[in-house]
N, C-alpha and C positions, 0 to 999 in steps of 0.2 A: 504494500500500500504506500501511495504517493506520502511523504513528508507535510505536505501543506494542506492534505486531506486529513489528517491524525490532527496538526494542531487546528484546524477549523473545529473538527467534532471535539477537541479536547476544552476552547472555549465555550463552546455552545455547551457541554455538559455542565461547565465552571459553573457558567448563568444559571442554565435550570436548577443548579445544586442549591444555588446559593437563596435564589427566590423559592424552592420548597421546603428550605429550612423554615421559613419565614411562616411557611403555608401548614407545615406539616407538626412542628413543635412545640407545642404550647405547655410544657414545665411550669412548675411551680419552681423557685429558684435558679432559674436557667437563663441566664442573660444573653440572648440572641444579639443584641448589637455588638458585644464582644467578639464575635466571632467573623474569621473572615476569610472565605474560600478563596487562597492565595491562588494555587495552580495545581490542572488534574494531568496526568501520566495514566496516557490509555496505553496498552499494547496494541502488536501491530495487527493483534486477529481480531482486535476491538472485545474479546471477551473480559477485560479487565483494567478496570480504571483505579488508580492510585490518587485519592483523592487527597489536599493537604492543605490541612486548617490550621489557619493563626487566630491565637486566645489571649486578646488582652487583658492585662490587669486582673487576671482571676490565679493565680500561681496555683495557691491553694488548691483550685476546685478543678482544675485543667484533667485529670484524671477522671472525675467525676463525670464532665461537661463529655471528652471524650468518645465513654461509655454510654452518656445517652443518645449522641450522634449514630454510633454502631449500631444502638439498640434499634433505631429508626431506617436504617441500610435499606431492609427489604421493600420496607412503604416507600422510602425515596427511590429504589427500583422501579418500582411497579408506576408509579406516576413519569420518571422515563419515558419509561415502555408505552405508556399511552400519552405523552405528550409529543415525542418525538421518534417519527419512523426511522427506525434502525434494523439490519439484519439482525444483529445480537444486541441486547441489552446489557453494557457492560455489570459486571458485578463488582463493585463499591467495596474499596477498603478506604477508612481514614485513618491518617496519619497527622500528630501532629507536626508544624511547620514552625521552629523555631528561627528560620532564616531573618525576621522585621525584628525580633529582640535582638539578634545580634546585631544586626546594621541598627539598632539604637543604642545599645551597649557604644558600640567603635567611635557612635558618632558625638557620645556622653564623651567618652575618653580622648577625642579628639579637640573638642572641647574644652574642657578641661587642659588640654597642654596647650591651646592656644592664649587658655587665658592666665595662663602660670607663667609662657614666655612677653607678655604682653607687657606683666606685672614687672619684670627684671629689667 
């Protein structure tokens, strides 16, 4: 499968992910705006999508939060499956995505050394 056909359907998955969290999860404790569908890694037979969610400001509960996304997997399958025509319906793993803490982290610490050489 073509390169530019993977990441088309890998954005368009991104989207529908991220608007049936919205549709699909309604927890007691579970703060949706937190959350945020960075980027999906489909394989090349499209039978599996590596989904990878950033969770702010919850450290604590990130586990938690997680496990109720997983818990949700197969309803956010199935809504897929009937919103958007595909040969196979990928099958959804989440992963969390700590890449936007680090580049906040680097960019705290860069920061900081700018305004230490600033001060001398």
């Amino acid at each position: 499968m073509k390169k530019d056909r993977l990441i088309r359907i890998s954005e368009l998955l991104k989207r529908e992910i991220g608007e049936l969290l919205f549709r699909i999860i309604n927890e007691d404790n579970f703060d949706l705006s937190a959350i945020t569908v960075t980027h999906v890694i489909i394989s090349r037979d499209l039978r599996n999508a590596r989904v990878f969610i950033s969770i702010r400001n919850h450290e604590n509960e990130r586990d938690r939060m997680l496990a109720c996304l997983k818990k949700y997997r197969l309803e956010i399958q199935r809504c897929i499956n009937k919103d958007i025509t595909m040969k196979y319906t990928p099958r959804l793993s989440f992963e969390l995505d700590r890449s936007i803490e680090e580049g906040d982290r680097i960019l705290h610490t860069l920061s900081q050394l700018e305004k230490s050489e600033s001060s001398n």
